[in-house]
C-alpha positions in Angstrom: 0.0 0.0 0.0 1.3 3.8 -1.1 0.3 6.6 0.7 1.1 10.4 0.2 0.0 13.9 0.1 1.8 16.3 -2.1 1.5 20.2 -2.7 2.1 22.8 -4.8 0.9 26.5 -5.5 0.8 28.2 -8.7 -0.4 32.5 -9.1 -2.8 31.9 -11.8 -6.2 30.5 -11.5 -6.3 27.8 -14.0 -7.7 24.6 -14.6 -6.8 21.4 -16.8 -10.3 20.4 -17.4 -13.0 22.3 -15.4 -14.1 25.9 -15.7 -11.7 28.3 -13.8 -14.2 30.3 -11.2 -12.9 33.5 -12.8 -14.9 35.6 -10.3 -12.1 35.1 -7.2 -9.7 37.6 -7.6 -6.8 35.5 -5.4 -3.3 35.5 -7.0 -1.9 32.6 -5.0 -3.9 28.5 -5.7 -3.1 25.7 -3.1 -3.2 22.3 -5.3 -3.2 19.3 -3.2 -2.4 15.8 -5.0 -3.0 12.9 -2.1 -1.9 9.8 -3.6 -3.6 6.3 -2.7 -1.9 3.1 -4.2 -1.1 -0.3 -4.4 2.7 -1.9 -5.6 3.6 -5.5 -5.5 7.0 -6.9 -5.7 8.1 -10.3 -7.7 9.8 -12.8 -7.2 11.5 -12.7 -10.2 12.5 -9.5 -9.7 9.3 -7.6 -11.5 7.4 -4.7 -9.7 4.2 -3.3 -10.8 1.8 -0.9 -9.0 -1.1 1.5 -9.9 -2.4 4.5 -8.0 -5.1 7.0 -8.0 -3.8 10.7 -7.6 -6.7 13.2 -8.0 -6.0 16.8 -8.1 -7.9 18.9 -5.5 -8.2 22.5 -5.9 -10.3 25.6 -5.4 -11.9 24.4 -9.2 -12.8 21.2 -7.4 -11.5 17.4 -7.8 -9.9 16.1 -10.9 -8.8 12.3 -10.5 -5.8 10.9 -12.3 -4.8 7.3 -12.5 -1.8 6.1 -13.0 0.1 2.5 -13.2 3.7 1.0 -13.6 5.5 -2.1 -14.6 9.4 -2.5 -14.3 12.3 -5.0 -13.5 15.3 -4.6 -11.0 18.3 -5.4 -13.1 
């Protein structure tokens, strides 16, 4: 199990997907991006894992998801 909680701010009020709420005049945006996940371990030395990392702002929730596949060599 992954778990995490990331931050960042930007000084623009924009959005990837949704609508910006253009009528808040704020210069500084929190973004949160908590991180929820799952990553299993071979035993031939593979690792895999997938993980749901929304981003939560002021313009609301935007979900990502996300997955991995690798080898330790």
């Amino acid at each position: 199990m992954e778990l995490g909680l990331g931050a960042t701010w930007t000084k623009e009020n924009v959005s990837l997907y949704l609508e910006p709420d253009l009528s808040k005049k704020r210069t500084n945006f929190g973004n949160y991006f908590p991180t929820v996940g799952y990553r299993k371990h071979t035993k031939k030395s593979f690792m895999w894992r997938m993980s749901l990392t929304p981003l939560v702002n002021q313009n609301g929730f935007q979900p990502f998801f996300g997955g991995s596949f690798g080898k330790l060599f």
